[in-house]
C-alpha positions in Angstrom: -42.8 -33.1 -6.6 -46.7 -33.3 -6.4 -45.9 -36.5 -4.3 -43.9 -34.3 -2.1 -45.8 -31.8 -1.8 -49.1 -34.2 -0.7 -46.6 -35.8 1.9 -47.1 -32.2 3.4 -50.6 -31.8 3.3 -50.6 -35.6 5.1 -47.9 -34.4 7.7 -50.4 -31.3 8.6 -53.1 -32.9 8.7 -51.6 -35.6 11.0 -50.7 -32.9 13.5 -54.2 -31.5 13.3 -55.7 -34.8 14.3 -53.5 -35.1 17.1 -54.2 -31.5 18.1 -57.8 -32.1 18.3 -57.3 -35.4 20.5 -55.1 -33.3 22.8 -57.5 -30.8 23.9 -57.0 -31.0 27.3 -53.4 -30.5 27.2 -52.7 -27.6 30.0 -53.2 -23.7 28.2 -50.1 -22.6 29.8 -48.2 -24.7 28.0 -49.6 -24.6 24.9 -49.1 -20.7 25.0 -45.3 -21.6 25.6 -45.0 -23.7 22.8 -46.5 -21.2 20.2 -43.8 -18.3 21.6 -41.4 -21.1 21.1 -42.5 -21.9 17.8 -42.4 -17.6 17.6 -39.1 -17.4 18.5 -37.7 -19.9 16.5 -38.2 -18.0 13.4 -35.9 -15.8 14.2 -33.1 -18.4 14.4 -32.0 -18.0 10.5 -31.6 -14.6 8.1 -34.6 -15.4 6.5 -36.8 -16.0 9.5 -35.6 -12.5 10.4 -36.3 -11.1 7.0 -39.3 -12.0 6.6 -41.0 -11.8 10.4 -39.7 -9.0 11.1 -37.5 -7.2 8.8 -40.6 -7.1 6.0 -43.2 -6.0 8.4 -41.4 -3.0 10.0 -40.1 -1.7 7.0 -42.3 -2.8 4.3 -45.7 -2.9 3.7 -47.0 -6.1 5.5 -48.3 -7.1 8.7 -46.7 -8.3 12.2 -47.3 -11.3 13.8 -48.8 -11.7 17.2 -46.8 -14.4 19.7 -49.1 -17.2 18.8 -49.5 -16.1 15.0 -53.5 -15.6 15.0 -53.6 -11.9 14.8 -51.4 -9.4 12.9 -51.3 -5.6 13.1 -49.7 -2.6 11.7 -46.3 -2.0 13.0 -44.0 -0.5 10.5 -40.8 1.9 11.8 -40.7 3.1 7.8 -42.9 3.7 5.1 -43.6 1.8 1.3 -40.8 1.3 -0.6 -41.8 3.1 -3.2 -39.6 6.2 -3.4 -37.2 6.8 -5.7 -34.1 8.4 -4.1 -31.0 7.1 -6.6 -31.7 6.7 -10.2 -28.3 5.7 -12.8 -27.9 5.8 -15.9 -25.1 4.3 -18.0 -24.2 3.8 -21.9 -21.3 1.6 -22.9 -19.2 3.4 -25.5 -17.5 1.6 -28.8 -14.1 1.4 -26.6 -16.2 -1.3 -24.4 -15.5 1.4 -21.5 -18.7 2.9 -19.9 -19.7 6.2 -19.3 -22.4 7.4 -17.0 -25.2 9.9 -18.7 -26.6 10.8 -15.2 -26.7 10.3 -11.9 -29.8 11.7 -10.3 -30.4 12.2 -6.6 -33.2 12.9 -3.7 -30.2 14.3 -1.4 -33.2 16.4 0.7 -34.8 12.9 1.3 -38.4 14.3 0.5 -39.6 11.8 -2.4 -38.7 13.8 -5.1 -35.2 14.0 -7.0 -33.7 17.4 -6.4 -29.7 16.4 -7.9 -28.9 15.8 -11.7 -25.0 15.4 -12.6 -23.4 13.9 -15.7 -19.6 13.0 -14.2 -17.2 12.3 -17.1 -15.6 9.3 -16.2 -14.2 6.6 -18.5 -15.1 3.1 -16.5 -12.7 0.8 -17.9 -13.2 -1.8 -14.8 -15.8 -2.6 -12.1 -15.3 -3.0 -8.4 -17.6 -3.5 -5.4 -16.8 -0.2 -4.0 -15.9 2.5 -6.7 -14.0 2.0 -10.6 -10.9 2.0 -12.5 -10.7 4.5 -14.7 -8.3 4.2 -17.2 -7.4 4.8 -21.2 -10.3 3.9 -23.8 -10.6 1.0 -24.9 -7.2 -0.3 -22.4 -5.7 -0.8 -19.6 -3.0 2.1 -19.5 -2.9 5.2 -17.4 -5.4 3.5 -14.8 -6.6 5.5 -12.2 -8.7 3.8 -9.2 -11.7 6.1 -7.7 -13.6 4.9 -4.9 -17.6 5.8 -4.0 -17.7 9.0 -2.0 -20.6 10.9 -0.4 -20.4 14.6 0.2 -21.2 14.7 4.0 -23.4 17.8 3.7 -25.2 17.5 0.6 -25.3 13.7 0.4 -24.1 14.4 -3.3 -22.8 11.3 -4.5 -18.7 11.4 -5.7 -15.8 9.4 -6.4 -11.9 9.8 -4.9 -8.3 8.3 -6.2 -7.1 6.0 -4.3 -4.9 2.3 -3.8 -5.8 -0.7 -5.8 -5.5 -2.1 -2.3 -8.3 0.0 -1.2 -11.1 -1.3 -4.1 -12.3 -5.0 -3.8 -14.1 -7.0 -6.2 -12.9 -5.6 -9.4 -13.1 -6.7 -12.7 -12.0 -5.4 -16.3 -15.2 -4.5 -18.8 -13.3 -2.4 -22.2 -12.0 -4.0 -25.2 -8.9 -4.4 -23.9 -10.0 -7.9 -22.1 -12.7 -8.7 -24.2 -15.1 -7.3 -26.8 -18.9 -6.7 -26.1 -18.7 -7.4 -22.4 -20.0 -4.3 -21.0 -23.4 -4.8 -23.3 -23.4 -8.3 -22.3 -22.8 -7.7 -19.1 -25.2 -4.7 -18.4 -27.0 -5.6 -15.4 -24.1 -6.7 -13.4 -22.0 -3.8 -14.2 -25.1 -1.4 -12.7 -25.9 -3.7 -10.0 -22.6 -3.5 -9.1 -21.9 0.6 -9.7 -25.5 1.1 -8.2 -24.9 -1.2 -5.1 -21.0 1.1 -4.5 -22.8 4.6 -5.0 -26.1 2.9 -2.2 -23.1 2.1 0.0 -21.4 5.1 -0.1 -24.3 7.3 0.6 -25.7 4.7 3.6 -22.1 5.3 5.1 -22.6 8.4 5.5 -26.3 9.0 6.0 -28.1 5.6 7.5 -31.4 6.6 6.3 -30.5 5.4 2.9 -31.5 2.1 3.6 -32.4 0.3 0.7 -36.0 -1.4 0.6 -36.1 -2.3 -3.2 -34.3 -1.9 -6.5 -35.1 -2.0 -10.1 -33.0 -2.7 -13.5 -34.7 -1.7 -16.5 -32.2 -1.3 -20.0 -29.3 1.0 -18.8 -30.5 2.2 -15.8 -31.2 1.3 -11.8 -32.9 2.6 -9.2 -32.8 2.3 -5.8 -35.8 2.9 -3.5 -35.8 4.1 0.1 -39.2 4.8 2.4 -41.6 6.9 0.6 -42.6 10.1 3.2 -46.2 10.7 1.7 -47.1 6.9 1.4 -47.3 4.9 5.0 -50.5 3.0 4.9 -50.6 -0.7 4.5 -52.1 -2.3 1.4 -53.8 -5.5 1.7 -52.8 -8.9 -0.4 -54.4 -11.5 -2.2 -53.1 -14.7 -0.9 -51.5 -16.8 -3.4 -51.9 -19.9 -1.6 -55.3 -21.7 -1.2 -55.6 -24.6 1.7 -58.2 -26.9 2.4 -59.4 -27.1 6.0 -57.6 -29.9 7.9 -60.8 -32.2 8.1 -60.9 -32.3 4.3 -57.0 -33.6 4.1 -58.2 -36.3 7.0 -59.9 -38.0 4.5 -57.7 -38.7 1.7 -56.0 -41.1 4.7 -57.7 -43.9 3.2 -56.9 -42.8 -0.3 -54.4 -44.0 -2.9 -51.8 -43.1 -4.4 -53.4 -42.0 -8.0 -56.5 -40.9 -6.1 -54.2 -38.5 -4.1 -52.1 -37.6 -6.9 -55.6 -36.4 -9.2 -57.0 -34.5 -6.6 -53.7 -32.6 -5.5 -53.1 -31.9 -9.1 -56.8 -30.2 -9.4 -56.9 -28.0 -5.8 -52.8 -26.7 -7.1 -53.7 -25.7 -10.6 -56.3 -23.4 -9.0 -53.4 -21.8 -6.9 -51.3 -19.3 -8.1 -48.2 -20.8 -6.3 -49.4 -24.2 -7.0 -48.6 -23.6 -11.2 -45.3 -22.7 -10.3 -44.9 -26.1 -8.8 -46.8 -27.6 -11.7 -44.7 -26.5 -14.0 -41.3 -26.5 -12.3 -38.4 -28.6 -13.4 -38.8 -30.3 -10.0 -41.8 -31.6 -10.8 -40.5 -34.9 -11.9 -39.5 -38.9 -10.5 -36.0 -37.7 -11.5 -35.0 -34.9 -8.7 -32.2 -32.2 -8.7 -30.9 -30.6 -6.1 -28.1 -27.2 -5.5 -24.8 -27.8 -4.1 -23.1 -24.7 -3.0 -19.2 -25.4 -2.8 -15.8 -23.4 -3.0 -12.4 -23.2 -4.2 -9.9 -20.9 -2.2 -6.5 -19.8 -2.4 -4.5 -20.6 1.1 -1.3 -18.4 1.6 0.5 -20.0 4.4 3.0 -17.8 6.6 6.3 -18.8 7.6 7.1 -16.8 11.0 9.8 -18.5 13.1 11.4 -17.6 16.0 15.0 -18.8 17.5 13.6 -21.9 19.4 12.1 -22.7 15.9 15.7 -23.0 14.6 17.5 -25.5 16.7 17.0 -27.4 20.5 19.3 -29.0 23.4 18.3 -32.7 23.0 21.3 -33.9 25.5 24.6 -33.4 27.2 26.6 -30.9 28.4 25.9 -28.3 27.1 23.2 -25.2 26.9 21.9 -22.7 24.4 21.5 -19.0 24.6 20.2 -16.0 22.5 22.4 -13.5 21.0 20.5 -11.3 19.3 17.0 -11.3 17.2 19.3 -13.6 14.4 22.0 -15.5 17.1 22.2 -18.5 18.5 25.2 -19.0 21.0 25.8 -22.7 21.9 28.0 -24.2 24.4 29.6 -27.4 24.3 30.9 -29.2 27.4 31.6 -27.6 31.0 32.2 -24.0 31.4 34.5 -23.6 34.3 38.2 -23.5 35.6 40.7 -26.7 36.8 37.5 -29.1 36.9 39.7 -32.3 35.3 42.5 -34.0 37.0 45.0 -36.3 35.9 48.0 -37.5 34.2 47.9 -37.4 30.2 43.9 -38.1 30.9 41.5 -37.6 27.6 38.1 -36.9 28.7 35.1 -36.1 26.5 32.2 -34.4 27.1 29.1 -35.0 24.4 26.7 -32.5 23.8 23.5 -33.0 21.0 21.4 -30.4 19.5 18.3 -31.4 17.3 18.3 -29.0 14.2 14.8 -28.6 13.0 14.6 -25.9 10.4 18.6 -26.1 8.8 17.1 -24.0 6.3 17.2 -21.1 8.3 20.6 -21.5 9.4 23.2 -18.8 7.7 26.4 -19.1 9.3 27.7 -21.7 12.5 31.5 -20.7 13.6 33.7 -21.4 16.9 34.1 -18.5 18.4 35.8 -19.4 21.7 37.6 -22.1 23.5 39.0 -22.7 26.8 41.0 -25.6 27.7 44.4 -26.9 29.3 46.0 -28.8 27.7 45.1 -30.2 24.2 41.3 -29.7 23.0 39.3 -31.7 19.9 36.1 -30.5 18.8 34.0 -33.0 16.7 30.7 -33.0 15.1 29.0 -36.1 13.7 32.4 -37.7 14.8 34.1 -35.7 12.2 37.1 -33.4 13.7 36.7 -29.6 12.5 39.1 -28.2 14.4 41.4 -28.7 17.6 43.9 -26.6 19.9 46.3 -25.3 20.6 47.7 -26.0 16.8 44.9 -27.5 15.1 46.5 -30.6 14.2 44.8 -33.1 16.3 42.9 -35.2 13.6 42.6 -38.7 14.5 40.2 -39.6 16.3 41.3 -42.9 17.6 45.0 -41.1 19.4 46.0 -39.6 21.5 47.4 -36.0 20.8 50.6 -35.3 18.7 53.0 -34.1 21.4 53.6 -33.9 25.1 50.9 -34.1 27.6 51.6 -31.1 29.7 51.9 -27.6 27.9 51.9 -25.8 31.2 49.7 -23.0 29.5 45.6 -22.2 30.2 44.6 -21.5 26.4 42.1 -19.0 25.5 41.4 -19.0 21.7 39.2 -17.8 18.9 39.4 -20.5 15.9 36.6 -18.4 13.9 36.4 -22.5 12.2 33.2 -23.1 10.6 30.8 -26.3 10.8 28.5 -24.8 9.1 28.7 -28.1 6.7 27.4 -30.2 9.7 24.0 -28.3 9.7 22.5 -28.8 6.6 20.4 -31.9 7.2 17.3 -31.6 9.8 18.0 -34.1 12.9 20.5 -34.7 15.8 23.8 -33.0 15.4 26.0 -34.7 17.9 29.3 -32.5 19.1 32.4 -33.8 21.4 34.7 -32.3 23.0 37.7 -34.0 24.0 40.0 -32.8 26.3 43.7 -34.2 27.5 45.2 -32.5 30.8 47.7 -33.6 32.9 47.4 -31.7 36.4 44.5 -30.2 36.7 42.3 -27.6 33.4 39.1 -27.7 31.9 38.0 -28.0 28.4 34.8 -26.2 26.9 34.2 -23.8 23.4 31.5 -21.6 22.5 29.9 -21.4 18.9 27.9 -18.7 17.2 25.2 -19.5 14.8 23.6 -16.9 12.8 20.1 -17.6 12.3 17.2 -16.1 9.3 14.4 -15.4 11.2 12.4 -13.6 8.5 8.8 -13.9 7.9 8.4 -15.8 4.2 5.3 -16.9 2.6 4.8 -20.2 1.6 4.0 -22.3 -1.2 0.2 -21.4 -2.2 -1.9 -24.2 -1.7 -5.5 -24.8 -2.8 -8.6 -25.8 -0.9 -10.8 -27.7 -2.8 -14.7 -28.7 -1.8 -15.9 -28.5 -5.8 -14.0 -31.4 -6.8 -16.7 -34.2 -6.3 -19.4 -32.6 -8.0 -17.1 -31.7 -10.8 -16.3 -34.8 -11.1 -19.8 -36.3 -11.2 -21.6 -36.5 -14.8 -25.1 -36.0 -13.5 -23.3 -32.2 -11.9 -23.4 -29.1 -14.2 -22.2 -25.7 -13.3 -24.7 -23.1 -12.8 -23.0 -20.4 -11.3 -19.5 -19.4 -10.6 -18.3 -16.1 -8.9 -14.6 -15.2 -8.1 -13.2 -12.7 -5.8 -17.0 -11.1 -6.5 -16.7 -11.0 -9.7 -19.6 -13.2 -11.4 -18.2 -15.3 -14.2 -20.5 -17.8 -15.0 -24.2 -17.1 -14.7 -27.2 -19.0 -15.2 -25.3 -22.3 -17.1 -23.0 -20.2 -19.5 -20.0 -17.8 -19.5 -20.4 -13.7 -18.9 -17.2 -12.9 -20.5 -16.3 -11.3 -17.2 -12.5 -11.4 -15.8 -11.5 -10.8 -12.2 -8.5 -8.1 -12.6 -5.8 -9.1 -10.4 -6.3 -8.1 -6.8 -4.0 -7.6 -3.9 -5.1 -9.0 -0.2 -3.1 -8.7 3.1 -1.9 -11.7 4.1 -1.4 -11.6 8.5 0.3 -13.4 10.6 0.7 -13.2 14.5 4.1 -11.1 14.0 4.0 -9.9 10.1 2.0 -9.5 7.1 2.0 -9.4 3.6 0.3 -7.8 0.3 -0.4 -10.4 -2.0 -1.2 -10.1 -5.4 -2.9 -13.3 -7.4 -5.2 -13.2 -10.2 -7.5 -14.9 -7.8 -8.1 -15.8 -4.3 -11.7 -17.7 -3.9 -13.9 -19.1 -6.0 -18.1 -19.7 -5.1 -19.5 -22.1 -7.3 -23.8 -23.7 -7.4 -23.7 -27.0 -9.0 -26.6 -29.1 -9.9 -27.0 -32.7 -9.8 -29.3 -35.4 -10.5 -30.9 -37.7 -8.1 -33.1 -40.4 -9.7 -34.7 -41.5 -6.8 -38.5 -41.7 -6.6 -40.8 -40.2 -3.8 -42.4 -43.1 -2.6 -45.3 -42.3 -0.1 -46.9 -45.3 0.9 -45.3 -46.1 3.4 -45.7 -42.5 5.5 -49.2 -42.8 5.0 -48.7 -46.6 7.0 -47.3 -44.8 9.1 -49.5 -41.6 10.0 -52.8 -44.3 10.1 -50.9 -46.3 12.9 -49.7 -43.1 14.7 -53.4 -41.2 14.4 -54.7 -44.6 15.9 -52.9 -44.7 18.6 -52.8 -40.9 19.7 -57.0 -41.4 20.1 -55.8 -43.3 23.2 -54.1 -40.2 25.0 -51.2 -41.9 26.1 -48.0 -40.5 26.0 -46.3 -43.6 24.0 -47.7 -43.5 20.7 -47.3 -46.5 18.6 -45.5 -46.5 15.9 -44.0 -48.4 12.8 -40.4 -48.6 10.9 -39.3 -50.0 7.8 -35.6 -51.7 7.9 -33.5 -52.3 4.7 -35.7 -54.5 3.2 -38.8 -53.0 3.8 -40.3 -54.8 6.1 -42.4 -53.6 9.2 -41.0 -53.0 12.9 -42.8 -52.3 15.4 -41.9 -49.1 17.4 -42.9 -46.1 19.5 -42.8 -42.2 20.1 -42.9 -40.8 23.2 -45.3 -37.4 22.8 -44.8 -35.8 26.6 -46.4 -32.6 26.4 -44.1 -29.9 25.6 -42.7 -28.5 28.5 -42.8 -25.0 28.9 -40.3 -22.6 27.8 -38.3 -21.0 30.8 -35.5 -18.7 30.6 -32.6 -19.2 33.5 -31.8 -16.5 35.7 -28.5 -16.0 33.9 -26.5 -17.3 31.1 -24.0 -20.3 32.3 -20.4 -19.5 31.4 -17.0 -21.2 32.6 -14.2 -19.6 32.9 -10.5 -21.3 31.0 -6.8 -20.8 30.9 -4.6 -21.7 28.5 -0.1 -20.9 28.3 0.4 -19.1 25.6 4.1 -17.3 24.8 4.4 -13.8 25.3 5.4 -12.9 21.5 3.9 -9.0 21.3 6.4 -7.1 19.8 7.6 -3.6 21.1 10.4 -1.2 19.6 12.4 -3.6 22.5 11.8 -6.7 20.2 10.0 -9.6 21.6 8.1 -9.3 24.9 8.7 -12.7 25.6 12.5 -12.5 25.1 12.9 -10.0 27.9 11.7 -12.0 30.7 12.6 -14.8 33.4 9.1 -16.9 32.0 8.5 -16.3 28.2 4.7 -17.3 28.6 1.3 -16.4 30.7 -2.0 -17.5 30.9 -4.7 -16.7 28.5 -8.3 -16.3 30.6 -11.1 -16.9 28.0 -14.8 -17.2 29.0 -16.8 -19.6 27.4 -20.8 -20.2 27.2 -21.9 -23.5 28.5 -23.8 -25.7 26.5 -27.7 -27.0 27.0 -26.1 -29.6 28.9 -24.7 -27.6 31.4 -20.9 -28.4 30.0 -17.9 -26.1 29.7 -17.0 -26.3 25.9 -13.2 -26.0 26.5 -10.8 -26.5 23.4 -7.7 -29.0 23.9 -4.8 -27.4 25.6 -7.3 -25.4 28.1 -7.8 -25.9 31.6 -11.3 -25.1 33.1 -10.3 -23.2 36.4 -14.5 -22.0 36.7 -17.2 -24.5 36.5 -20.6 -23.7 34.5 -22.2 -21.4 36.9 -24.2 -17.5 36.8 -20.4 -15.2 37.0 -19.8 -12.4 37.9 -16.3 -10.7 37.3 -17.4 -7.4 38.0 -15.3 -7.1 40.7 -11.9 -8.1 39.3 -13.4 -5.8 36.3 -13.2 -3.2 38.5 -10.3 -3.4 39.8 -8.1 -3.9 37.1 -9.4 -1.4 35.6 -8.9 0.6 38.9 -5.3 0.0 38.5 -4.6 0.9 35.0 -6.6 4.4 35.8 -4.0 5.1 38.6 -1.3 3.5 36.8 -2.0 6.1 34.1 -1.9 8.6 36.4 1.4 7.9 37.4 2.5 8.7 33.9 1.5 12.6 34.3 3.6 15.3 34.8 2.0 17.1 38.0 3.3 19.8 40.3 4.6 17.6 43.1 2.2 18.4 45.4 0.3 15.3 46.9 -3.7 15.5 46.0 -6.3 13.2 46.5 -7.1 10.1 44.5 -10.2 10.6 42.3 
């Protein structure tokens, strides 16, 4: 880590060198780089946190643009007023009771509310309790963090499990001594429900700090009577640049001695000394997690079954029908003499699973009719005893008769395997008839859930022996803490599954799982060669030229030659808009009305989804497959089509009130 941590000092003091060789670089853009530098603090939650967040409502200082001047600029006061203080005692039953909760609902400093609620908390949850029997889980009732609107008074109402999140059990009836064990997450978790509630309904309770000491927590807001700034003691001492310069020449040990004496005069610098990271043999977190997927099964009828060929068609019935024809509907359209002709017609089942019911509900034919599937006969007219399929019919050709019957004969058999299910119809007419049926399948269009899967990103560093688990939290509910067991139980929870057409409420015992591993890395630090590196760069750089020399080391160590290019930075500039293109994409109309499907009532069952995209630094529409870019990167404007659709749902609207008759004028 020291080695590391001189590796810095080097780097800085490279780019302090450099900085006094470029002297004459232009102001202007030297201004621009240190607002870009600025701004680009801001780019993470921390930067924000601690630039900005701190200093407005916190004690310290703000930052001028290029960092060389700060000033007092705070929107609140210290954070150091009390305004929610808890208290909580675990009872014999493992179940905790609280002895008070005391307010500042005036928000004047000073706490003005004392009440001592009598409820048994059998369980935990991120935003209220369950309440239920000592010492078990019977007779549960689940209250959820309240604020009275007027008084700010902090309360609890019954509600759904489905309505609490984050819960897990703490009595004797899922473990013993969990709630002592366990006392600082159970009142960072009852204290963080009660801040929430009373910031929902009053945003001036914004929290600034909190503090756990024994059985109680406290919460501090902005303190009214305190808003001056207090100055602090830098923890961190720093050589000037010129003395880092010269440890250039220096080695290793030498580097290592005299890093080890200017840290263990910093405060900061003992922490590194004595850190765990302070070693040849380096760890390092690994964030992963483990989550529960709940696929949905939503189908519709074109899910079911397809036309692949033939003669033949499909049509919709109903929400659950499937009406299929096979062969030629019409009248007198064969000709002959005791002539067989077939027609073929194949439909390509995809989900036979779905299928409930497949029947003939209709044929029409003159003279003789065979209906086949997968060249198995399953019924034929006008007696249904037509079953070979190699001859010819077992009576006379002509029957002088136009039939028109309903065999109600089921094939349902044929449709039980996923693939092509190829029908014929064969016909034999002598004169002139035609030769066609019509079948009904009945269809399960249901939504289902499927199998649960899991998603797992853990599994290499559990499998890895230089890995140990150092934290584990499910469903919010912390588990494993600090290398070891808390005892603690997620209860089982209910989530809303959704799909595009249906949801569900599913209940698991979990559904995700955030885990910190930490693993062992035995490499070593090895500086030598960056300091190379930095005396060939800080060599070069004395020459002003913009291609600094430079040196690289390949697998085996050994020394390429190389270069950096160091333009100056070019200043920042912000465009006269932001570049978006415009995409379409065809996507099916499948909203749902109390009409059924949208897209079942029309001539074209899909339209065109507009989406506008931001361009990218290179000036390039970041479409996704499927879409078609219809609008180039460019400065937009819709306003006008803005207008005017909006234009025509206001009159459209209109058109929907009951008025007196008369004409008036459009407003």
């Amino acid at each position: 880590m020291i080695r590391k941590i001189l590796l810095y000092f080097f780097i800085i003091s490279s780019f302090s060198a450099l900085a006094e060789e470029k002297k004459s670089q232009d102001i202007g853009k030297s201004k621009a780089e240190e607002m870009t530098a600025y701004f680009s603090s801001f780019k993470t939650s921390s930067g924000v946190k601690n630039n900005l967040q701190n200093p407005l409502l916190g004690s310290e200082k703000l930052n001028t643009l290029d960092g060389k001047s700060s000033f007092n600029a705070q929107l609140g006061c210290q954070s150091s007023s009390e305004y929610l203080k808890a208290t909580i005692a675990p009872t014999r039953t493992g179940d905790v009771r609280f002895i008070a909760i005391e307010q500042d609902t005036s928000m004047d400093g000073e706490i003005d509310t004392v009440s001592t609620p009598d409820w048994v908390i059998s369980g935990v949850c991120a935003n209220g309790f369950i309440s239920c029997s000592a010492g078990s889980w019977d007779s549960c009732r689940n209250m959820i963090w309240t604020a009275n609107k007027s008084t700010n008074q902090i309360g609890a109402y019954e509600g759904a499990l489905t309505d609490l999140g984050g819960c897990y059990c703490i009595n004797n009836s899922c473990g013993t001594g969990l709630a002592w064990s366990n006392l600082e997450t159970i009142l960072g978790t009852l204290g963080g429900g009660i801040a929430s509630a009373l910031a929902s309904n009053n945003s001036y309770y914004a929290i600034s700090n909190t503090s756990i000491n024994d059985t109680t927590i406290k919460y501090y807001g902005s303190d009214p009577a305190s808003c001056s700034n207090n100055s602090k003691e830098s923890i961190v001492e720093t050589g000037s640049s010129s003395e880092l310069v010269n440890y250039k020449t220096a080695s290793v040990s030498e580097m290592k001695n005299a890093g080890t004496t200017a840290l263990s005069s910093s405060n900061l610098g003992k922490l590194v000394l004595n850190s765990q990271f302070n070693s040849d043999s380096q760890s390092e977190y690994n964030n992963c997690s483990i989550n529960r997927v709940i696929p949905i099964d939503e189908i519709v009828l074109d899910d079911i079954i397809g036309l692949n060929s033939g003669s033949g068609s499909i049509t919709a019935c109903g929400s659950d029908c499937l009406l299929l024809t096979l062969g030629r509907v019409g009248d007198d359209y064969i000709s002959g003499n005791c002539r067989i002709v077939d027609q073929a017609v194949s439909f390509y089942l995809k989900r036979p699973d779905r299928v409930l019911s497949a029947n003939l509900l209709y044929a029409a034919f003159d003279d003789w009719i065979q209906v086949r599937a997968n060249n198995h006969v399953f019924w034929s007219g006008p007696y249904n005893n037509w079953n070979s399929t190699t001859s010819r019919p077992p009576g006379r050709c002509e029957l002088s008769t136009s039939w028109k019957q309903s065999p109600r004969s089921s094939f349902l058999q044929y449709m039980q395997n996923e693939g092509n299910v190829d029908f014929l119809v064969r016909t034999e007419v002598t004169g002139r008839g035609e030769g066609y049926v019509r079948a009904q399948i009945k269809v399960d269009t249901e939504c289902k859930l499927d199998e649960d899967y899991i998603s797992d990103s853990c599994e290499p560093y559990r499998n890895d022996k230089d890995c140990v688990l150092v934290s584990e939290t499910v469903d919010g509910v912390e588990v494993y803490k600090n290398y070891t067991g808390t005892g603690l139980t997620p209860i089982n929870s209910t989530k809303k599954i959704k799909g595009q057409n249906c949801s569900f409420d599913v209940t698991r015992d979990w559904f995700n799982k955030d885990r910190v591993y930490i693993c062992k890395n035995d490499s070593e630090f090895d500086i030598n060669s960056i300091i190379d590196r930095k005396s060939v760069v800080s060599n070069s750089a004395k020459n002003g030229d913009s291609e600094v020399e430079d040196i690289r080391y390949d697998t085996d160590k050994g020394i390429v030659n190389a270069s950096i290019n160091v333009t100056p930075y070019t200043a920042y500039t912000d465009g006269e808009c932001t570049q978006v293109c415009k995409t379409r994409e065809l996507v099916p109309q499948n909203s749902v009305s109390t009409d059924g499907i949208t897209g079942a009532k029309v001539i074209n069952p899909t339209v065109y989804q507009y989406e506008y995209r931001e361009c990218d630094s290179d000036n390039v529409c970041p479409a996704n497959d499927g879409e078609e870019v219809i609008h180039a990167c460019a400065c937009s404007s819709e306003f006008s089509n803005a207008t005017a659709i909006m234009q025509t749902l206001r009159v459209a609207g209109q058109d929907l009130i009951c008025t007196s008759g008369k004409l008036q004028p459009m407003e």
